[in-house]
N, C-alpha and C positions, 0 to 999 in steps of 0.2 A: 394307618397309611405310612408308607414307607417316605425318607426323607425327599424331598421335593427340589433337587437345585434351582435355583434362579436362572430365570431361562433356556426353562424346559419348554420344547415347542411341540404344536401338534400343529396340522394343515388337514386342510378338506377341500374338496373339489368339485362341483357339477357343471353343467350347459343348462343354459336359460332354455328351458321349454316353454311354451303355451300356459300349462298348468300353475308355471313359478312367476306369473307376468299379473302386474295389476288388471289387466284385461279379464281375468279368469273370475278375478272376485266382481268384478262390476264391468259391464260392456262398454260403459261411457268414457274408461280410463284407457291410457295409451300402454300399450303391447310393451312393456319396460321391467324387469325384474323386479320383483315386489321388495318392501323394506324388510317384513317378516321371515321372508324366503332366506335375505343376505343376512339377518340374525341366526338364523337356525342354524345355517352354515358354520359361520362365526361360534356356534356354542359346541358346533359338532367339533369343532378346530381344537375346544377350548378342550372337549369332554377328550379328546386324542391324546392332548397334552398330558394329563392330568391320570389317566386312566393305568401304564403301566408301573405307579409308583403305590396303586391300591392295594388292596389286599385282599384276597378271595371273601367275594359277598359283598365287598365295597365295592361304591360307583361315586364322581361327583354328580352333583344338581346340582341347575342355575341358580342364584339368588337375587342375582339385581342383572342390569344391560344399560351402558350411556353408550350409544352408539349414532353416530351421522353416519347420514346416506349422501352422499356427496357426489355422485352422477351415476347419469341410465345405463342401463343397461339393457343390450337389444335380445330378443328370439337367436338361440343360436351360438351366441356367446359363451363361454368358458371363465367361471368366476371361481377365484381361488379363496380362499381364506386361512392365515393366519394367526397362532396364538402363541404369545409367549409367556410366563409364568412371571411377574411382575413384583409378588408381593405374596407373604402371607400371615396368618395371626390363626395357630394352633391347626384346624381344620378347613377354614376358610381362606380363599385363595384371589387375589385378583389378577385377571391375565388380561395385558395388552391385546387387543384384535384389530386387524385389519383384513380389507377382502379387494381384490383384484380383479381387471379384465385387462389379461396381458399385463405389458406394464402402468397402465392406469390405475391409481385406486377409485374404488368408488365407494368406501366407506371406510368407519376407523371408531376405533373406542377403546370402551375396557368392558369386559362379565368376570362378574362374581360366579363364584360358584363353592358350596362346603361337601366336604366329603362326610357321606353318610354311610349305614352299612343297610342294605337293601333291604333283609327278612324286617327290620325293626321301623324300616320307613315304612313299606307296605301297612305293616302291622297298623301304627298309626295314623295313615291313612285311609283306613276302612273305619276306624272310630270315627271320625269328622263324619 
């Protein structure tokens, strides 16, 4: 991997559909974007970041998530997320994340993530 400055950012962006609403996993919960949904977000913000300083075959994964969910979000809505490159120790990286509706947030944290090189991750995970 190529060198990584501090405060290297990535952003990602969707609309709260149906599908990304705690209603979709269980009927009994209220029509609200799910916490899962606003992480995934947050790690795609993360993997943006993080992704043009790799090196052909290299990709990061996640490794850890400390993330609050800190308000709803409705059907409809436009949730942004945010990653900034925070810290790192050789391969392993920790990026500030935060995620948005307008200028609300409604969530914030930090993901881990280590750069790996893909053929030899694979590999390794077909052994398991």
């Amino acid at each position: 991997m190529r060198e990584v400055p501090m405060g290297a950012r990535g952003v990602a962006s969707e609309m709260v559909t149906f599908e990304r609403t705690l209603t979709s996993h269980h009927p009994e919960l209220p029509p609200v974007y799910s916490t899962p949904d606003m992480i995934r977000l947050m790690e795609t913000a993360a993997f943006h970041a993080l992704q043009p300083y790799c090196h052909d075959g290299e990709i990061t994964v996640g490794t850890a998530i400390h993330i609050e969910h800190r308000a709803a979000t409705g059907i409809g809505a436009t949730v942004s997320a945010q990653a900034t490159v925070q810290s790192y120790d050789g391969r392993f990286f920790v990026l500030e994340v935060s995620a948005r509706d307008g200028q609300w947030e409604i969530g914030r944290g930090t993901v881990s993530r280590a750069t790996v090189n893909v053929r030899s991750f694979l590999e390794r995970a077909k052994v398991k």
